[in-house]
Structure formats: structure tokens, C-alpha cells
KEZALUM-212652 format. One line per 3 residues: their letters; for each residue x, y, z of N, C-alpha, C, O. Coordinates in steps of 0.05 Angstrom, whole numbers, m for minus. Layout:
! residues N
A = X,Y,Z,X,Y,Z,X,Y,Z,X,Y,Z | ...
! end
This chain:
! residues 260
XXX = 17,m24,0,0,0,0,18,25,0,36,26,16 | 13,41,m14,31,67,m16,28,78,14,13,68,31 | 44,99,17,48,104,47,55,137,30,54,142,6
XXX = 63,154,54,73,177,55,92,184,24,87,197,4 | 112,170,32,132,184,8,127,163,m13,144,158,m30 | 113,155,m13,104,144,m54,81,169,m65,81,181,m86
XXX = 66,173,m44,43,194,m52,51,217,m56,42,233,m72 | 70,219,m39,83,250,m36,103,257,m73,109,279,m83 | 109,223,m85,124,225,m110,100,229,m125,105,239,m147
XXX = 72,223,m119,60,213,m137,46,241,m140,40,243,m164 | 38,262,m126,28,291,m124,54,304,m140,49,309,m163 | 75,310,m133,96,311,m148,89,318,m179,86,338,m193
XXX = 88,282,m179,80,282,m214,50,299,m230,43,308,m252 | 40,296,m205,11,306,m217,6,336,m218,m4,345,m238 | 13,352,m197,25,377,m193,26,394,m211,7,410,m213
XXX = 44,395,m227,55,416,m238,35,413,m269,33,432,m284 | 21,385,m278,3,387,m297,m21,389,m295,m35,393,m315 | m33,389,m271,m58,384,m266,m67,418,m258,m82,433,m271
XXX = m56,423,m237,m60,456,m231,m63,474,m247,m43,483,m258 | m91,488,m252,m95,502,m262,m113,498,m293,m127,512,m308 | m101,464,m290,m128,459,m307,m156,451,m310,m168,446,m289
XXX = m173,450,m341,m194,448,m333,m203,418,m338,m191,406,m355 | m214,411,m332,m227,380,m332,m251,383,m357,m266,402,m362 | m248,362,m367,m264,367,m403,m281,351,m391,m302,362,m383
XXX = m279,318,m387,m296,293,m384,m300,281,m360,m318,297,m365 | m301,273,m345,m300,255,m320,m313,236,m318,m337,237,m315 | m299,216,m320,m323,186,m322,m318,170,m305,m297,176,m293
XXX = m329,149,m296,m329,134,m273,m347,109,m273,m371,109,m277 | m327,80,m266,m340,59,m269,m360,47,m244,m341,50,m229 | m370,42,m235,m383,25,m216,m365,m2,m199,m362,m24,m209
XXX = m359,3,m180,m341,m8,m165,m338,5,m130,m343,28,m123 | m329,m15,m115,m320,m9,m84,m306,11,m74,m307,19,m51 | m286,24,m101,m274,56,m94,m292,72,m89,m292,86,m68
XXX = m310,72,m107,m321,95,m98,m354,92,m74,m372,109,m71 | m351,67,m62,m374,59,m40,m402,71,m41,m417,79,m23 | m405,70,m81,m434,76,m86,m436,99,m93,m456,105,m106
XXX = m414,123,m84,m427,146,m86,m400,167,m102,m379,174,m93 | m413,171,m127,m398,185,m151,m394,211,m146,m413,224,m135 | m367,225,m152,m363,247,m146,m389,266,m169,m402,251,m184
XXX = m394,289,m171,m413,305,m192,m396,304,m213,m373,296,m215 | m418,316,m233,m412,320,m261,m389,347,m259,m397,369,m253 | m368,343,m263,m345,354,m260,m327,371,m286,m311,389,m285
XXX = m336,360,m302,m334,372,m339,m340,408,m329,m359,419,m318 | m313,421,m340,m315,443,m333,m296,461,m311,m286,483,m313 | m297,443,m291,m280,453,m271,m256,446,m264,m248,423,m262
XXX = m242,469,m258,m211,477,m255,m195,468,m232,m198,477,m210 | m182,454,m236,m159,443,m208,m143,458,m211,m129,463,m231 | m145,475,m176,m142,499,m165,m107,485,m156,m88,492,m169
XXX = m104,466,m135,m87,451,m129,m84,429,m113,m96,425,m92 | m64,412,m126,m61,383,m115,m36,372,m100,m12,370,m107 | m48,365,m76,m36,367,m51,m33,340,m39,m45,323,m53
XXX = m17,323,m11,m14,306,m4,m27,312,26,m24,332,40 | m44,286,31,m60,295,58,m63,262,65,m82,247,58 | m33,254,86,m34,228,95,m24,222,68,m8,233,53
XXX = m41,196,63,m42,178,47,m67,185,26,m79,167,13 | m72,204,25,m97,212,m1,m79,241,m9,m65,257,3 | m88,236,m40,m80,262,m62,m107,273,m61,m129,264,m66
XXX = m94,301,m51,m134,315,m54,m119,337,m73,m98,349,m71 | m146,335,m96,m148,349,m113,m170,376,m100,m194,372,m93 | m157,400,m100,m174,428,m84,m183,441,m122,m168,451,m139
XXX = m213,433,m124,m227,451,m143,m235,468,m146,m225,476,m126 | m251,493,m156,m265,501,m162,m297,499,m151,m314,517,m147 | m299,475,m147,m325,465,m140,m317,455,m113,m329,463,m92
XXX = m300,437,m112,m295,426,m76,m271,410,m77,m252,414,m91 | m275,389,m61,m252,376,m64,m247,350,m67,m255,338,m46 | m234,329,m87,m231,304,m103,m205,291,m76,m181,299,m75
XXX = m212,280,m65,m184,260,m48,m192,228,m66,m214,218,m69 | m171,222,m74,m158,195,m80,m150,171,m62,m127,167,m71 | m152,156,m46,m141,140,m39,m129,110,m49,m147,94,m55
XXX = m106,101,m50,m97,87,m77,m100,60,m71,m100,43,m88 | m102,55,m41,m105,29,m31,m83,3,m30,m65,13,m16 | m78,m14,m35,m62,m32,m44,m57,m30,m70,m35,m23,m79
XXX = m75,m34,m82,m65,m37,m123,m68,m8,m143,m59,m6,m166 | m77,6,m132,m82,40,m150,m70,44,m153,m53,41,m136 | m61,57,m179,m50,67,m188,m60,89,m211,m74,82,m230
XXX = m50,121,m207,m51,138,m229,m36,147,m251,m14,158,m248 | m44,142,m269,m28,144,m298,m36,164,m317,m60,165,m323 | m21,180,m329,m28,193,m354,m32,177,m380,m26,153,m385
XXX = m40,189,m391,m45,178,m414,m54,140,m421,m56,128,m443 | m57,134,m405,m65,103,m402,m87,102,m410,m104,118,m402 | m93,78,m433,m119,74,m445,m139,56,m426,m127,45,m408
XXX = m158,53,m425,m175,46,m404,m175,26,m403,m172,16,m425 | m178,7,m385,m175,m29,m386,m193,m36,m368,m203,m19,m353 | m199,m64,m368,m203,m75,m351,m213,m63,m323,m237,m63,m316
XXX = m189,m53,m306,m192,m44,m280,m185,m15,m284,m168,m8,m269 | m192,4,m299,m193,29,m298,m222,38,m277,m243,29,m287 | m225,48,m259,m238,49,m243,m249,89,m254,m271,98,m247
XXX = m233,102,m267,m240,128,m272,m222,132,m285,m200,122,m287 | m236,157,m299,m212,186,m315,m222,203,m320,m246,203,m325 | m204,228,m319,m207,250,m325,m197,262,m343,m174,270,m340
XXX = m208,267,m364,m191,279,m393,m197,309,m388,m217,322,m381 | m164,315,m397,m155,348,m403,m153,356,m424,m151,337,m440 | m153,378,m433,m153,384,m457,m129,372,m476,m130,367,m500
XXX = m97,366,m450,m75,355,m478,m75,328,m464,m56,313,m472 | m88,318,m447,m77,294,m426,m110,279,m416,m133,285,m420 | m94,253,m399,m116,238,m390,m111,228,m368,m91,214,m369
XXX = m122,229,m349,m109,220,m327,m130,194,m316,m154,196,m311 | m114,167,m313,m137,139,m311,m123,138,m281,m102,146,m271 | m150,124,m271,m145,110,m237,m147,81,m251,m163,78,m269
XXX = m130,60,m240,m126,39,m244,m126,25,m212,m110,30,m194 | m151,5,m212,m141,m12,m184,m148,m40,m182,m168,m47,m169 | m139,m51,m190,m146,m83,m193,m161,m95,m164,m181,m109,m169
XXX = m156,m91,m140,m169,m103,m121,m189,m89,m104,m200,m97,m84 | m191,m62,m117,m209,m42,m106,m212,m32,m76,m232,m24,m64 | m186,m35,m69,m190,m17,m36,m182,8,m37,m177,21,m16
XXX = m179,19,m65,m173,47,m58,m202,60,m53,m223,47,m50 | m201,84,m53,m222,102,m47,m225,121,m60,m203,127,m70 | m246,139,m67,m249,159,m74,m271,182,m68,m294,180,m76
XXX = m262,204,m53,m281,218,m39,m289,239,m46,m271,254,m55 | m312,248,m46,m319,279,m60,m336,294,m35,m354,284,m21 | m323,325,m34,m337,345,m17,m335,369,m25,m314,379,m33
XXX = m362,384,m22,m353,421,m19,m334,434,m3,m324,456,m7 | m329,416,18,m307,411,37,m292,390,45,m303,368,45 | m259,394,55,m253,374,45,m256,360,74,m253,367,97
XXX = m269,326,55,m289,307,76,m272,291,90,m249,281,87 | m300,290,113,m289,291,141,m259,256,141,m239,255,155 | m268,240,125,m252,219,132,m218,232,124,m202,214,124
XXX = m211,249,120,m191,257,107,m187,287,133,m168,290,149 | m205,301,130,m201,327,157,m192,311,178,m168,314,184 | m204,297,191,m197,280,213,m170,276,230,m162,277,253
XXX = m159,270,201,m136,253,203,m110,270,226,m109,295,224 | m100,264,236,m76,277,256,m55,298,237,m57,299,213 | m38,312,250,m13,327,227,m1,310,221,m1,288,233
XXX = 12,315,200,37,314,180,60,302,190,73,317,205 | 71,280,187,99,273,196,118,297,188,135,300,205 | 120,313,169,142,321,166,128,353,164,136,366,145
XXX = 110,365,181,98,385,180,107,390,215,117,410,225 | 100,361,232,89,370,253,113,386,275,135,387,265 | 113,390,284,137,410,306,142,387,326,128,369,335
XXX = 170,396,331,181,366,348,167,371,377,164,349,388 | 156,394,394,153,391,417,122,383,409,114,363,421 | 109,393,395,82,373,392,76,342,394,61,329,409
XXX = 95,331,366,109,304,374,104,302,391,83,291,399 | 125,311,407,134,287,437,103,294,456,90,277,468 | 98,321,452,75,315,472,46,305,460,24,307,470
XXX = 54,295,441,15,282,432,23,250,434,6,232,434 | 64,244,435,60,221,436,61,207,461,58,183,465 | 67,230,482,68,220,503,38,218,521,40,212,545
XXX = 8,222,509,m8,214,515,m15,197,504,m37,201,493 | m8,180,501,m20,146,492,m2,128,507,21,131,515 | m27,101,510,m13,87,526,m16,58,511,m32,40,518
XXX = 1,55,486,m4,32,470,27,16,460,47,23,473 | 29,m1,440,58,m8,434,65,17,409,51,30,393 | 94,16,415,104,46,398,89,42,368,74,57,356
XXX = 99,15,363,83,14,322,58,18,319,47,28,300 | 45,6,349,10,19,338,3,42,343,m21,46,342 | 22,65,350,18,91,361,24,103,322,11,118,307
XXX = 52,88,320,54,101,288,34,98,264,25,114,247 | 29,65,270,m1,70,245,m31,81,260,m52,82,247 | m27,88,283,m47,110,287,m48,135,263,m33,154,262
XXX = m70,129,246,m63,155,230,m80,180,246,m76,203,238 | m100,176,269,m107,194,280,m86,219,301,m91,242,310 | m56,195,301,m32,209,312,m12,221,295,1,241,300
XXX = m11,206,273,m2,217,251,m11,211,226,m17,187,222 | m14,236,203,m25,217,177,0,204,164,21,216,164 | m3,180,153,13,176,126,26,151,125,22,134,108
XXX = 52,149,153,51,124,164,45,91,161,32,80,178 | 55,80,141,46,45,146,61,32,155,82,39,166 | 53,11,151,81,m11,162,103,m14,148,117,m29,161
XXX = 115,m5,125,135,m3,119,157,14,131,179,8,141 | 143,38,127,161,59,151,156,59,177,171,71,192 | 139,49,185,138,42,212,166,27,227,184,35,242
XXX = 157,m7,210,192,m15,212,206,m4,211,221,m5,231 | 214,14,189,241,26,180,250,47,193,274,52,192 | 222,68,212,239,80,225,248,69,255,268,77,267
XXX = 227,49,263,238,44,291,255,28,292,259,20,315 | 275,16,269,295,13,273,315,29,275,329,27,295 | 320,49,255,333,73,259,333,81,287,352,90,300
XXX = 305,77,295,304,88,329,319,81,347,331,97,361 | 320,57,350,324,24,357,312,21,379,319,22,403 | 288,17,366,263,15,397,249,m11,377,242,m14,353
XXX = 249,m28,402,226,m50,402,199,m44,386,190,m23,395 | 186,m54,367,156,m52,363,137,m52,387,122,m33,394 | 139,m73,396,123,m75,421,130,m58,443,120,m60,465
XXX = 151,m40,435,154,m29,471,141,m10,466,142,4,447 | 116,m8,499,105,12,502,113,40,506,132,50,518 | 85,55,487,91,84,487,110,99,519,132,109,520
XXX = 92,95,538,88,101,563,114,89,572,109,85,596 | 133,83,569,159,77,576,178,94,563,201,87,564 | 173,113,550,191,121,532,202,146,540,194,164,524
XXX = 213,153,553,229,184,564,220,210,528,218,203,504 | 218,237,543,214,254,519,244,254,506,242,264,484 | 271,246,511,287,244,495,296,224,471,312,228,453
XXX = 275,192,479,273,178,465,245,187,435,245,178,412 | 230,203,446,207,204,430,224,231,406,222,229,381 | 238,253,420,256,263,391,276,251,380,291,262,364
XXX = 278,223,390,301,221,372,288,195,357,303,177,350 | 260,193,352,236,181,336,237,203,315,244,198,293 | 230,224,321,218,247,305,240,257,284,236,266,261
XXX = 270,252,299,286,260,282,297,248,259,303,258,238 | 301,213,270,295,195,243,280,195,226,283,191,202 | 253,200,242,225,196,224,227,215,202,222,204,181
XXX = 234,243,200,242,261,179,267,254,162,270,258,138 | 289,240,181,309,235,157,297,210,139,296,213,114 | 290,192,148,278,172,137,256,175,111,255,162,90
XXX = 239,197,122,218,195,94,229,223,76,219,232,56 | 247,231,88,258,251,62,273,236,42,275,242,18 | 286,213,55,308,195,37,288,187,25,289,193,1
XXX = 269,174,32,249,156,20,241,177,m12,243,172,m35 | 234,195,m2,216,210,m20,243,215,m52,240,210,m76 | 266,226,m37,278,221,m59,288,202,m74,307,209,m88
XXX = 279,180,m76,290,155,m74,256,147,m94,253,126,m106 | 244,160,m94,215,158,m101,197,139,m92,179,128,m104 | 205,136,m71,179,116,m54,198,87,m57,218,85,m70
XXX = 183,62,m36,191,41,m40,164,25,m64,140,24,m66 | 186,13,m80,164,m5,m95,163,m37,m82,184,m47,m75 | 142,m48,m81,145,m73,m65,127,m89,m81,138,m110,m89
XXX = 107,m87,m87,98,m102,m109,79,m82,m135,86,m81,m159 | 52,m66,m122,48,m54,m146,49,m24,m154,40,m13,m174 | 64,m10,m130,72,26,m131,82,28,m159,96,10,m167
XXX = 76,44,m171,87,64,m189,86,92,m196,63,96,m204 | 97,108,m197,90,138,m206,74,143,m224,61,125,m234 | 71,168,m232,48,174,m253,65,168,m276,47,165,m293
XXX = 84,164,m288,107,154,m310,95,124,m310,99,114,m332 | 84,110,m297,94,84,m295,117,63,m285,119,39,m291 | 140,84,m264,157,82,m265,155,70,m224,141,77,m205
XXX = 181,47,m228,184,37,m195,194,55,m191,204,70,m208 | 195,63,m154,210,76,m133,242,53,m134,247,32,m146 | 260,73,m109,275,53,m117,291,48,m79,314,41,m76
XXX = 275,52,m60,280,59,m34,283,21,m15,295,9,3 | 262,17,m36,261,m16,m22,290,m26,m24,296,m43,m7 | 316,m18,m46,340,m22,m39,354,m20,m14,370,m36,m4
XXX = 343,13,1,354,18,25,345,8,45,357,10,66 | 320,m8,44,304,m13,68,322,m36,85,335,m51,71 | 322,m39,117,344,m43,133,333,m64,148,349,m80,159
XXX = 304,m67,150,288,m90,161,268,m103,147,265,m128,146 | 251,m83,135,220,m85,115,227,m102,93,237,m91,73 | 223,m136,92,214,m159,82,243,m164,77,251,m170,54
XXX = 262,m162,103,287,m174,104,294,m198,121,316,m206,126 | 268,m208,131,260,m230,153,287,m256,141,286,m264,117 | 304,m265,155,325,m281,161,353,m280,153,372,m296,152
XXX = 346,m245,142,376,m234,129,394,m218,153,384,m211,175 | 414,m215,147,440,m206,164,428,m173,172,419,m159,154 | 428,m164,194,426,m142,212,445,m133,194,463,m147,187
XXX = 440,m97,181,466,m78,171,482,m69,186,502,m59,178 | 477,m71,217,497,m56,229,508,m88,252,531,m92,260 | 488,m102,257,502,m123,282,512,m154,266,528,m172,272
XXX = 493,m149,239,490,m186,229,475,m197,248,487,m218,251 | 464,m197,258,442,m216,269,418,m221,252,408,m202,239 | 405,m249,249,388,m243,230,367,m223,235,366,m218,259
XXX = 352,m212,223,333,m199,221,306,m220,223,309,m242,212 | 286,m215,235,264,m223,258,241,m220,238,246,m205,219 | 213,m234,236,192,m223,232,167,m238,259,160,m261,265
XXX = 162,m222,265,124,m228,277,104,m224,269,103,m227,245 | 84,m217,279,58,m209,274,53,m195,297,53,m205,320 | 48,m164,289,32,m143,317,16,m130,298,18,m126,274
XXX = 0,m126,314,m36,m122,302,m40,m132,280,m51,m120,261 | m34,m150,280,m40,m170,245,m32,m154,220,m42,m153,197 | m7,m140,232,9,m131,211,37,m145,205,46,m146,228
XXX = 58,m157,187,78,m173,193,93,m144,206,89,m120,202 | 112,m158,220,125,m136,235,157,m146,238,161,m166,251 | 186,m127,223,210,m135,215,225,m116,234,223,m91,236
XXX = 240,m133,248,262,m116,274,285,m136,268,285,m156,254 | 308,m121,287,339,m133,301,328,m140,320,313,m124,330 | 331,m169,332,325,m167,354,355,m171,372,355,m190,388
XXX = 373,m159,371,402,m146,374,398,m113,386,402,m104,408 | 389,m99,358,389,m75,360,368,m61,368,367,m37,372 | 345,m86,374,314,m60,381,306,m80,401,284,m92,398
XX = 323,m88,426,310,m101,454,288,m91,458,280,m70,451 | 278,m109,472,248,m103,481,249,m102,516,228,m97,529
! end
């Protein structure tokens, strides 16, 4: 599932062509993205600008506002002719922009404002201010990884970088929030920014179906130090690398470098 810095490549791409233009067609298939309910007849109106919010691309219109969610298999493409699992498109006057999602858990939301499953959501990993951080993370009393895919604590966040930064951390998955001194929780915050800036330039991790609006893999899953490295050599101790299951997510540590 795309996370923070694939979306963040994938606004990027869309960005600088989409802004400011006007939408000619908008069509839309019948399917679980959109949970029954079709954004309006949209032919006509101008994308004002397109932005990263969590894990949804919200398109800010003219009329209101288009958020995307890409799910496991979504993917947006220019110019892609419609197939099979084209779930929507939007044709521009020189371009076409198709949603593609073969297993249909992405989403797609329409509001005059932008809606509430998306307002909701917590700040910005790489917006939020470090003394905020530490103090919104020091009211929870859960294990550190389910505090990170809290997207109500933070948006964006999955289990990829979850792993990847709490190793950098070198904090246990399971060790509770509520044990954690405010000097351990900035020096979360400070990986957590080096981590998804590398990521982002690196264009996201591809793991099975990420791609940019090019059609093109990320290339970060090279750097990744734990995430689906389960019985490979630790980079810094050699110890093998670990996998479990916490909240029925697979979950990749040192168990060397991130005691519990």
C-alpha cells in the first residue's frame, strides 16, 4: 500500500500538470472505490491545487474537493488507455489522467469541503513541530508501532516505515509508548524526517504494485534495513533480522538492535 513518500512522488507528478487545469470529461466505473457514491458532473472545472493529505491526493477545485485513496493496487497514470480495472478518468484538454485498481480498496471521496474521513486525520509527519510530537506522543498508552499506524496520531505512516523508522530508532515494536522518556520520542521524530525525506527522494519504496504517474518503480526498497528482510544479516550487528505479527500486521526488527 503506498504510504507517505510514494504519494508524496505521486502529487509531485501530478502537480505541476494538473494545476490550473480544466477537466473536459469525467467518467467513472461502478465499483468499491467509490462505495456507491460518484463524485458530480465535474466537466468544466478547474484544479485549483493538488496536494498530499496522509495517504490521499486531494485534488482542491473550483467546486470542492476530489481526495484519491490508492489502496493496495491504485495506481494513477497519464495517458493510459482504459482497461479492464480502470476504475475512472479524467480527460484534459492535452492529457488523461486513468485510476487503475485491480483489487479495489482504494477510495475515492468527493466534498464542498474537504471530507471529514480525510479532515480527521492527525498532522503531518514532516509538517508536525518536534515539541508537539513528543507531547501528543506522550499521551498514549499503547505499543510504539501501533501509536505510528495510528493515523489519527499521525497521517501517512504504514508498516513499511513504521519498521524502518523504529529501527533507525532502535526501539522494540512492542515497547510501550508510556515507557519512553521525551528524549527517546525526539530522537523518533528526528529519524522519522530523515527517513521519509530519503524515501521520498529515492521515489517511494516499490514492493509489489507502486508506481509513479510515468509508470515508473520507486527505488528505496534497496535501502530498506528491516521491511521484508526477515532471516537476512542485521546492517549494522548481522544478526538475523526477525519477523512477527503485531496487530496482524507482519512486523521486521533486530532483535540485537531494538531489545524489548
Amino acid at each position: 500500500m503506498p504510504e507517505l513518500p510514494e504519494v508524496e512522488t505521486i502529487v509531485r507528478g501530478l502537480a505541476p500538470r494538473l494545476q490550473g487545469q480544466q477537466i473536459v470529461q469525467a467518467r467513472y466505473w461502478p465499483s468499491r472505490v467509490f462505495r456507491g457514491e460518484f463524485p458530480p458532473e465535474l466537466a468544466g472545472a478547474v484544479v485549483w491545487q493538488v496536494s498530499r493529505y496522509g495517504k490521499f491526493i486531494v485534488a482542491r477545485c473550483d467546486r470542492g474537493f476530489l481526495g484519491i485513496h490508492l489502496g493496495m493496487t491504485g495506481k494513477l497514470l497519464f495517458d493510459a488507455a482504459p482497461q479492464k480495472h480502470t476504475r475512472a478518468f479524467w480527460e484534459f484538454s492535452e492529457f488523461r489522467l486513468v485510476l487503475e485498481d485491480i483489487r479495489q480498496f482504494g477510495r475515492v471521496l468527493w466534498g464542498e469541503q474537504l471530507p471529514e474521513p480525510i479532515a480527521s486525520l492527525g498532522p503531518d509527519p514532516l509538517e508536525v513541530p518536534r515539541e508537539e510530537f513528543v507531547q501528543r506522543a506522550r499521551r498514549y498508552r499503547t505499543s510504539v508501532k501501533g501509536l505510528l499506524l495510528n493515523q489519527q496520531f499521525l497521517r501517512g505512516l504504514g508498516n513499511i516505515y513504521a519498521d524502518e523508522l523504529l529501527f533507525r530508532a532502535r526501539l522494540h515494536p512492542e515497547r510501550r509508548t508510556e515507557e519512553l522518556s521525551p528524549a527517546a520520542w525526539e530522537r523518533v521524530w528526528t529519524e522519522m524526517r530523515h527517513l521519509l525525506l530519503e524515501a521520498i527522494a529515492l521515489g517511494g519504496s516499490s514492493i509489489s504494485d507502486y508506481v509513479n504517474t510515468a509508470g515508473r518503480k520507486g527505488s528505496f526498497q534497496r535501502e530498506h534495513r528491516v521491511y521484508a528482510r526477515e532471516g537476512e544479516p542485521c546492517v549494522v550487528c548481522g544478526s538475523p533480522i526477525q519477523k512477527t505479527v503485531l496487530l496482524q500486521r507482519g512486523t521486521h526488527y533486530c532483535p540485537r538492535c531494538q531489545r524489548l
